[in-house]
N, C-alpha and C positions, 0 to 999 in steps of 0.2 A: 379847510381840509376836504380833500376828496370821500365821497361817500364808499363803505367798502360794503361788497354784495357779492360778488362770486367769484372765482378763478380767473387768473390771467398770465398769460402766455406772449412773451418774447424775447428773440434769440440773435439780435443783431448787436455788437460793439464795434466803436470804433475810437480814435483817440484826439481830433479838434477840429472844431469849427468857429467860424465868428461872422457875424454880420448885424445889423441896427432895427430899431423898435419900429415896428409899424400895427397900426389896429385892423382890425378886420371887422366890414363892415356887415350885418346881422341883416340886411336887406337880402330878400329870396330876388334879386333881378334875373336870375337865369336858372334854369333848370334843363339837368341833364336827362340822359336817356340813348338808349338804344337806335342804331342803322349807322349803317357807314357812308352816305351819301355822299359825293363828291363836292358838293356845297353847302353840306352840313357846317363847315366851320363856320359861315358867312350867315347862318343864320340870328336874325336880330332876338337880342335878349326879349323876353316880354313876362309880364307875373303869367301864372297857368289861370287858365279860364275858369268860374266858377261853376260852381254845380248849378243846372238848371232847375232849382226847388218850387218855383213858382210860375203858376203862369198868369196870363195878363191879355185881357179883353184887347178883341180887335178895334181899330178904332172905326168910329164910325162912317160909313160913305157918306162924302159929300155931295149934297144935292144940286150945291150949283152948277149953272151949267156950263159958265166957264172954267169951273176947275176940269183938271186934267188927274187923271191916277198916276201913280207916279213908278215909273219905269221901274220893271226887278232891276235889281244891280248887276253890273256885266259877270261873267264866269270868271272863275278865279285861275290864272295860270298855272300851270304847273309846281311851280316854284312856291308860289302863293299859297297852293296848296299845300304843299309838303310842311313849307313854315306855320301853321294854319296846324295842322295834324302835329306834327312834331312839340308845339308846344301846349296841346292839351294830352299828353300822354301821360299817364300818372309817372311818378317819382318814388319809387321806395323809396323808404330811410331806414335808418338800422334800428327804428321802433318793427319796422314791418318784417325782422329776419329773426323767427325764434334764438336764443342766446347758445343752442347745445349746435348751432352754424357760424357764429360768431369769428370760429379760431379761423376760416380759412381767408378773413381780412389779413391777418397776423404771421400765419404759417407758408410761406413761398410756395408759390405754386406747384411748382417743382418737386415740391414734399408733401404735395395733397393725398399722393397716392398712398405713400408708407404710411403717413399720418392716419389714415386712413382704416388704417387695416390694426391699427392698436386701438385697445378699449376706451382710450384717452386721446382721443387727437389734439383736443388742444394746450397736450400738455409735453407735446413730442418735442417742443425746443426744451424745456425742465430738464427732461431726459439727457438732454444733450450738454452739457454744463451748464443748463441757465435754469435750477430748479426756481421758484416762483415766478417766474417770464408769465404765464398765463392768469394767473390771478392778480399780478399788479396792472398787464396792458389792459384787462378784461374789466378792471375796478377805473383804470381810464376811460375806457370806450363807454360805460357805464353813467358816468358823469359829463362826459364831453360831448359826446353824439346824440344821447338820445333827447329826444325834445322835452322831458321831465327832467333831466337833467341838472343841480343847481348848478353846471358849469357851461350849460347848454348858448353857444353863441357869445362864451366870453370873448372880451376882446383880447388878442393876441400882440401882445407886446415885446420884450427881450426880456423884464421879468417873472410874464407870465409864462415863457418860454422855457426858462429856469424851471420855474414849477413844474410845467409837466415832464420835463428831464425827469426831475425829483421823485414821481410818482409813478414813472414805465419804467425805472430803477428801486423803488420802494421792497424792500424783502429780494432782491433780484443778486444772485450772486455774479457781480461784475468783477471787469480787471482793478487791481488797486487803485483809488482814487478816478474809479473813473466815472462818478457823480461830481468832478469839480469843472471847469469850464475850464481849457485847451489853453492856458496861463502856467505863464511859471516866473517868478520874480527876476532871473538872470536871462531873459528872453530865450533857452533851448527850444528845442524843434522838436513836434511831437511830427513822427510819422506816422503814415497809416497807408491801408491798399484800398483807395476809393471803389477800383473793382480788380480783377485778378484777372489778366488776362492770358498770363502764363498755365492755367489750371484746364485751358480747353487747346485740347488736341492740332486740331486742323488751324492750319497756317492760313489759309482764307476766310471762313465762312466761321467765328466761334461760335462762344454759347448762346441760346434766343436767336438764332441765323442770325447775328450780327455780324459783321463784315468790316475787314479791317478799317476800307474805305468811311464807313460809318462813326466809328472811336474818332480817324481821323476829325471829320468834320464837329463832330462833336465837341471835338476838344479844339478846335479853330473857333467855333463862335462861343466858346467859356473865356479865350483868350480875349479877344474882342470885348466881350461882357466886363471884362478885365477881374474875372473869376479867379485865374491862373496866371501863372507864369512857365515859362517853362527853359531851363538850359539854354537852349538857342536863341530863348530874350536874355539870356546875362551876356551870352558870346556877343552878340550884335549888338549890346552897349545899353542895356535896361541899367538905371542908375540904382544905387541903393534907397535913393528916395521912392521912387516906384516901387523895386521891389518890397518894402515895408508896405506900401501903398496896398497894395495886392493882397499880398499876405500868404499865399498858397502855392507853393512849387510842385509841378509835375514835376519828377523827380526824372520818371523815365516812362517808357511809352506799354508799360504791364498793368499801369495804374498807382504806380507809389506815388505818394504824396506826400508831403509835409507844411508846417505851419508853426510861425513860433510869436506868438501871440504876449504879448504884456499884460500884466496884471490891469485887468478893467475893459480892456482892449476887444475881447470876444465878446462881450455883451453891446460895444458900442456898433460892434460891425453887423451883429444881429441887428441892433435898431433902424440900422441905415439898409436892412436886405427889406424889411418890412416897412419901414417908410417910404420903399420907390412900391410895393407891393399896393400898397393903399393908393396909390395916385394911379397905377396901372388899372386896378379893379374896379378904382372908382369912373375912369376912363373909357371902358370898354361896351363895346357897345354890340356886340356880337359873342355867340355863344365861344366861338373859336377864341378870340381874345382875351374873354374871363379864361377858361382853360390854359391859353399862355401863358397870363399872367400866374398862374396856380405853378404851373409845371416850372417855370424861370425859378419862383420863389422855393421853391420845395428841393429843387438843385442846386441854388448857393445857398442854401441852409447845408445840403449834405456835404458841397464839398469845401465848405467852410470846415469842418470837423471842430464843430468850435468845444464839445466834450472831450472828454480823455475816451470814455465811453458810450455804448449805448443810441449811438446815432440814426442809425437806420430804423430802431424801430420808433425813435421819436419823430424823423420826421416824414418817415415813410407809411408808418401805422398809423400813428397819431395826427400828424400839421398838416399832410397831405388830406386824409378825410375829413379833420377839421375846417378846413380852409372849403373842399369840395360843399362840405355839411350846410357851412355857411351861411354859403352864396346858393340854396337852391337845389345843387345837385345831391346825386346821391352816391355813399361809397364806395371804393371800389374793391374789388378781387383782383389783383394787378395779376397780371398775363407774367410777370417776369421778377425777380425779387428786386430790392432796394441797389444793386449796384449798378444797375441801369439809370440812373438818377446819379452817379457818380463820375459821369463823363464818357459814357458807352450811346449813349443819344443826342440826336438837337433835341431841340425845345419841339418843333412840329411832330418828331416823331415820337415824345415823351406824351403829347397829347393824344394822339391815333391809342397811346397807353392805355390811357386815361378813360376813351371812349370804351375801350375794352373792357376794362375794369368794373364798368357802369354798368354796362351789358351784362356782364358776367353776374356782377350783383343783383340785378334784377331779374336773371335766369333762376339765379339760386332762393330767390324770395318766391318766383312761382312755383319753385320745385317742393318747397318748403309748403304750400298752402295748396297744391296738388295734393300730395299724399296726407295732408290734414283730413284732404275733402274725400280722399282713398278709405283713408282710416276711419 
């Protein structure tokens, strides 16, 4: 059981998801951080450099006189450099960001400002039909992120998966039954609006300046991923065997979805999203790559909807920071809420996310320990 310490706050449902077990591996190989350089992604993993605590006698000149001193090493290029700097930068972690800052991991961006301006911000989703959302996400982030944690680095599996469903719903007033896993014994179709794209005005340019052109493509390599399906694969001859295969229909092009998952079914799809996760992360060898591999897995989790409820903020609050926490990095303050991760992005631009989010975290850690040193 999760340790319970203070309030917590989240306000995302949704109704199913499924995909397969994979572990998460507790190695820091990469670490994130702040600039947006243009070959930032390509920079190679490395642990961060240790503190220089000691120092250490020169050695002594050689008197012979055929030795030679031995040449400085040539200057470092540019590039050299930047990689070089970029991975001795410190890393917050959510040990480093006082707890009464906590909710704006939780709370959409979007809603920082109203949140803001009530005596409770991290309680502004409660308010809104989900009163304990901030003391059940806040009693997770509590046990899962911080490095005392006894949940600190668990491995993430399909029934560790379950669990933390369990627990960012624990006290949490959701839709009926929407702590069971996206199953029903007569195989029905749960639907859901992975994102709403009907809800923003402008025919070009919607919500987060995304652009229809963007959902397009987004939703073209989910298809490929073989995330989805969509109408125009049953017209042009997708067989019933694939589509079971799949599992996911875009329904239509607003963002509906559905999914009709058999008993057992959602937790095996879960094992098999996290077992290609594991081989990717273990794989990669650049900071941009862990970051794909993060952003892929944290997207067929969402649009898996493998819950009845409750989605977004498990795997957007939760698996997504856990997974970043990991490996290294530090979490984010995402620039945009959870249904950007529902098929409104690729995978490279769900990462540019991701760098934000980091940045954004680590702005609010020095802003946090600025007015400490004010005060």
């Amino acid at each position: 059981m999760l340790r319970k310490k203070h309030p917590g706050n989240n306000h995302q449902t949704k109704k199913n998801t499924t995909v397969s077990g994979a572990t998460q591996t507790g190695a820091s190989k990469m670490k994130s951080d702040r600039g947006r350089a243009a070959t930032k992604t390509n920079i190679p993993l490395t642990k961060q450099a240790p503190p220089a605590t000691t120092l250490t006698a020169a050695p002594t000149p050689s008197t012979s006189s055929t030795s030679a001193a031995q040449p400085p090493p040539p200057p470092m290029t540019p590039g050299q450099a930047q990689v070089t700097a970029y991975n001795r930068r410190p890393r917050p972690t959510l040990d480093d960001l006082p707890k009464d800052r906590w909710w704006k991991l939780f709370i959409d961006s979007k809603h920082h400002g109203a949140a803001q301006k009530t005596k409770k911000p991290e309680a502004f989703y409660d308010n809104d039909k989900s009163p304990g959302y901030s003391r059940a996400i806040m009693e997770v982030f509590d046990n899962v992120l911080l490095s005392n944690g006894p949940h600190f680095k668990h491995r993430l599996d399909a029934e560790y998966y379950r669990f933390l469903h369990e627990k960012v719903t624990d006290g949490v007033t959701i839709n009926e039954g929407g702590k069971q896993w996206s199953e029903y014994e007569d195989g029905r179709q749960t639907s859901f609006g992975s994102y709403d794209w009907d809800s923003w005005p402008d025919e070009v340019t919607k919500a987060y300046g995304i652009k229809a052109a963007d959902v397009k493509a987004a939703i073209e390599e989910m298809r490929k991923e073989r995330l989805i399906y969509t109408p125009d694969d049953v017209i042009g001859g997708l067989s019933q065997e694939n589509q079971n295969r799949i599992g996911v229909l875009l329904v239509n092009a607003t963002g509906e979805m559905s999914a009709a998952y058999r008993p057992g079914e959602a937790k095996k799809r879960v094992e098999a999203i996290l077992d290609r996760y594991n081989k990717e992360i273990d794989a990669a060898k650049t900071h941009g790559a862990a970051l794909a591999a993060i952003a892929r897995t944290v997207r067929a989790l969402h649009v898996g909807h493998f819950f009845r409820d409750a989605n977004g903020r498990l795997n957007i609050y939760v698996v997504l920071n856990k997974l970043l926490t990991d490996e290294g990095y530090s979490p984010v303050i995402l620039p945009y809420g959870p249904e950007v991760f529902g098929g409104m992005k690729t995978t490279d631009e769900l990462v540019e996310d991701i760098w934000d989010g980091m940045d954004a975290f680590r702005d609010e850690v020095d802003d946090a320990h600025t007015r400490e040193r004010v005060q």
